[in-house]
Every structure is written in structure tokens, then in C-alpha cells.
ROBAMI-146758 format. One line per 10 residues: number of its first residue (from 1); for each residue x, y, z of C-alpha. Coordinates in Angstrom, 2 decimals, always signed. Layout:
N
NUM = X,Y,Z; ...
% end
This chain:
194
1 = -42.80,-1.36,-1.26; -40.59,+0.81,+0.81; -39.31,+4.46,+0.17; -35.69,+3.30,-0.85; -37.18,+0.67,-3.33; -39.19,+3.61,-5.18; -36.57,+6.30,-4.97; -33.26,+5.67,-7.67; -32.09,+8.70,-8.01; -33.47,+10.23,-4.93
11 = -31.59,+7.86,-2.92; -28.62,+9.42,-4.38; -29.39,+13.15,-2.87; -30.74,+12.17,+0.58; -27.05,+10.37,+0.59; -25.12,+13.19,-0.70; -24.46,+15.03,+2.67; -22.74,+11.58,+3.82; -20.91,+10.67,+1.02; -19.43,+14.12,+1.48
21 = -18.85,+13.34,+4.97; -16.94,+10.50,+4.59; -18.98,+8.14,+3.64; -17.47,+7.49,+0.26; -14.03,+7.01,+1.87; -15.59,+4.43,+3.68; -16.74,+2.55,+0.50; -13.14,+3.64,-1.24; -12.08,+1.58,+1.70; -14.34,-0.76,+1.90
31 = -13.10,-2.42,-1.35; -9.71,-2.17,-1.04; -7.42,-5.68,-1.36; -11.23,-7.28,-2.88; -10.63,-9.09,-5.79; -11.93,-12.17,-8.09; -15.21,-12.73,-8.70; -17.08,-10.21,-6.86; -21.15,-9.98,-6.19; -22.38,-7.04,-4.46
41 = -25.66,-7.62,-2.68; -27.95,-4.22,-2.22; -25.82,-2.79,-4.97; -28.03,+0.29,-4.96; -28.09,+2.72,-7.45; -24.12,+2.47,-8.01; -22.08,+3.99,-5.94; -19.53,+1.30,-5.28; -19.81,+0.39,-8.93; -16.67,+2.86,-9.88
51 = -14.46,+2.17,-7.10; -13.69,-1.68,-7.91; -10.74,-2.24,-10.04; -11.17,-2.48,-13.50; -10.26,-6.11,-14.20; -12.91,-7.41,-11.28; -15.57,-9.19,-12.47; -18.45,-8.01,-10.46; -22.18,-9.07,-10.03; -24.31,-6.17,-8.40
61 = -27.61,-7.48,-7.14; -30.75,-5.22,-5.74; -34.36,-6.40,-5.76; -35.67,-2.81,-6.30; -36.05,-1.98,-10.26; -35.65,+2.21,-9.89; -32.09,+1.51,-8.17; -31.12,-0.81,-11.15; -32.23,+1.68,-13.49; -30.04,+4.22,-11.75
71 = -27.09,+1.44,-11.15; -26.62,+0.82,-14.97; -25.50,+4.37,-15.58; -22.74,+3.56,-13.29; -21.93,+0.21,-14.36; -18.56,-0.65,-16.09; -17.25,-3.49,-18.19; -17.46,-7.10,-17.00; -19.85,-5.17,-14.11; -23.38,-7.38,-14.59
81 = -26.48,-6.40,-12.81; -29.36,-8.72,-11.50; -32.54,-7.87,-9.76; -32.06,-10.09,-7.10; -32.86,-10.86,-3.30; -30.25,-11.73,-1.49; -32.36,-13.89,+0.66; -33.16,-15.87,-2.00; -29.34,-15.63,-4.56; -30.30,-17.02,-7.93
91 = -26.34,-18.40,-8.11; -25.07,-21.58,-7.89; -23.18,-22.77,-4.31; -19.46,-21.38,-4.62; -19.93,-19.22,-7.06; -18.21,-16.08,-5.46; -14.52,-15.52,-3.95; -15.99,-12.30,-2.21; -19.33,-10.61,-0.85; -19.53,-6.95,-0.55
101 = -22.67,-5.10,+1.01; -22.95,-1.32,+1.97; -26.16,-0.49,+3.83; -27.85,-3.52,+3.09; -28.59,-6.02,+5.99; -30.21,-3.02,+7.71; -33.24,-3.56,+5.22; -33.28,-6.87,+5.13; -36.29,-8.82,+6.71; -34.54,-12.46,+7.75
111 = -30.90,-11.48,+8.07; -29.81,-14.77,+8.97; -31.39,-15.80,+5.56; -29.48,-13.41,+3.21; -26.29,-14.18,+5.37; -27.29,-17.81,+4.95; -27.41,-17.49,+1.37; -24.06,-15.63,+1.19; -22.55,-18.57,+2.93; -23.63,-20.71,+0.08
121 = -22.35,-18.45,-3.06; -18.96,-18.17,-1.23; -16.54,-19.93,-2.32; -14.59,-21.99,+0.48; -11.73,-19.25,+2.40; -13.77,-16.64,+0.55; -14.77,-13.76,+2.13; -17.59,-11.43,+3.00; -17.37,-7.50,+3.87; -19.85,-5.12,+4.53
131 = -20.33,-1.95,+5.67; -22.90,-1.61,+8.02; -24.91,+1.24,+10.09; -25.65,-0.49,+13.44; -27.06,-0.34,+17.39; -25.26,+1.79,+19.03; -21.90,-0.07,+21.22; -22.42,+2.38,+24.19; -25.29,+3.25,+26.29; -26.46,+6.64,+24.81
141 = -25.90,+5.11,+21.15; -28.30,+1.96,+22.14; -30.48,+4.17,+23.65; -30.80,+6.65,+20.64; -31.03,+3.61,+18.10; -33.29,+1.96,+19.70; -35.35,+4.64,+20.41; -35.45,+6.00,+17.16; -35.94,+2.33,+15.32; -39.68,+2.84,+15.49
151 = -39.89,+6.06,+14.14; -37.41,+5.45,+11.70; -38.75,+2.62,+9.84; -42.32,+3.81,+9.99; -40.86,+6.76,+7.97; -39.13,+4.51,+5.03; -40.78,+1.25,+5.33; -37.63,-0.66,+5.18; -34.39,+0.51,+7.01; -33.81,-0.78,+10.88
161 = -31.43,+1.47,+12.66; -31.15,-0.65,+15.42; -29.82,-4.29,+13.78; -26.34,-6.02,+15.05; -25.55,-8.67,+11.57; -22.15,-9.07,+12.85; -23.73,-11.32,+15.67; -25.69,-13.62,+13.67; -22.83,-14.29,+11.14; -21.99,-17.65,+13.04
171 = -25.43,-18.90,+12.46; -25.24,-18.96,+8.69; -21.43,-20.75,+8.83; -19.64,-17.51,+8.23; -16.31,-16.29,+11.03; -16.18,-12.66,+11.63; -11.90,-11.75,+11.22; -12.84,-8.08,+11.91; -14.85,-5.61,+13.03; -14.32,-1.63,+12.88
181 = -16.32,+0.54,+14.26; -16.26,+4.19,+13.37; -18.53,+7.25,+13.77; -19.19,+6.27,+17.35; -20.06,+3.18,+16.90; -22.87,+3.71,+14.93; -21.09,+2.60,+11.71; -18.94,-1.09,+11.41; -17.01,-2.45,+8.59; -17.93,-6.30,+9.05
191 = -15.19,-8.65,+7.62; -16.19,-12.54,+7.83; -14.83,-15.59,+6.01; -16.61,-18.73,+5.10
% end
């Protein structure tokens, strides 16, 4: 079991400093224009959970119990949560008109599997965003996630600093439509459809 799975609220105060830092813009704007039926895979302990509009019906997802726990005190009406894998979705095929992620695929070990499975709960033209912490897009960013990958995920058991899902979208049937990068690089919004 890795650190994040065991940490609920914890997870919320080792993110605090980023949220601050724009981080929770980033989410704000993350789900902007998302609408219909909505799941969140590696919903977390929340966070997102407050900024969706009231009248979407959303499915958060997380396989770790302790950020479930900490999710439900966040969760809204017509907001359901599942302890899930998105590797293995426990939905039927085109179930969802969008997929929303925020610091998932970095912790997930077949990525092409849970983007795979995405594919298959999306609804045809429906779409998938995430918001992603990624390898670095310019020489000293590479180098640094790279470098630090090891050390990193030795520390939580879990998170890869160094993964790239935006290139293995094609492989589970899903079109990238956008890509922003921000913080250097180090940080993408991923938008795909199916």
C-alpha cells in the first residue's frame, strides 16, 4: 500500500502549499464547460468535488478507502462515490459523457490500462481531461524528473514524476484536442476525445 493510499486527510496538508499556489485554479479550470454525466477517476479526498456545477451528476472513483472517507465530507448531491480502480471501471461501456482526473495517471501502474478502460466508459464524442504533473518538455526539466523519479517513488510507494499519459492516449482509442502546459512544463492539462 503506498503513502497516498494510507494518508486521507494528510494528503490534504502536504497539498495545501499548492493549492495555494495555484493549484486549485488549475482544478477551478480544469472543470470548466464539463458537463453530463461526469466520473472522476483518483477522485482523492475531494477537492474537485465542490467545484462541479450543482446539477452534474458525478461519479468519483479512488481505490484507496482513507481518501473516500475523507471524499464523502466533500461530496454533494447527485455526487456518488465508488472505491474503484480505474484499471479495472466497474461501469458499463458508454456510460460517461466526460472523464476528469487530477494527479492520477502518475500513480497508476498500466496507464494504457486505466486509459483503456476510460475509452470504454466514454460515451462516443465524449471527452476525457486531466490534469497531469509530467516529464519535464525541456532538457533541465527531463533531467530533474528523471533524476528524481527514483527517489521519489521510493519515498511514497506510488507517484512517478517522470510519466508522459498524453503519449499513450492513441493506444487506448482516445485523440488528444489539447495539451497545456504550465509551470514549466512540469504540469499539462490533457484534453482527449473518444
Amino acid at each position: 500500500m503506498s503513502l497516498f493510499e494510507t494518508w486521507g486527510i494528510g494528503y490534504d496538508v502536504a497539498l495545501w502549499p499548492a493549492e495555494r499556489l495555484g493549484l486549485r485554479a488549475m482544478r477551478q479550470r480544469l472543470l470548466d464547460g464539463v458537463g453530463g454525466r461526469v466520473l472522476e477517476v483518483g477522485v482523492g479526498t475531494g477537492l474537485n468535488l465542490p467545484l462541479y456545477s450543482a446539477d452534474a451528476p458525478v461519479v468519483g472513483i479512488d481505490p484507496a478507502w482513507p481518501m473516500l472517507v475523507r471524499a464523502a465530507q466533500r461530496q454533494r448531491l447527485g455526487q456518488r462515490l465508488v472505491q474503484a480502480d480505474v484499471q479495472a471501471l466497474p461501469f458499463p461501456d458508454e456510460t460517461f459523457d466526460w472523464v476528469v482526473g487530477t494527479l492520477v495517471f502518475c500513480s497508476v501502474p498500466d496507464v494504457v490500462q486505466g486509459l483503456t478502460e476510460v475509452h470504454r466508459v466514454l460515451r462516443p464524442g465524449g471527452r476525457v481531461r486531466l490534469l497531469e504533473h509530467v516529464r519535464g518538455h525541456t532538457r533541465l526539466t527531463r533531467f530533474l524528473t528523471d533524476t528524481l523519479d527514483p527517489l521519489w517513488y521510493g519515498l511514497n510507494g506510488a507517484c512517478h514524476l517522470n510519466r508522459d499519459p498524453a503519449r499513450l492516449f492513441p493506444e487506448a482509442g482516445l485523440k488528444v484536442v489539447r495539451r497545456e502546459a504550465h509551470l514549466g512544463t512540469l504540469v499539462e492539462v490533457i484534453e482527449a476525445v473518444r
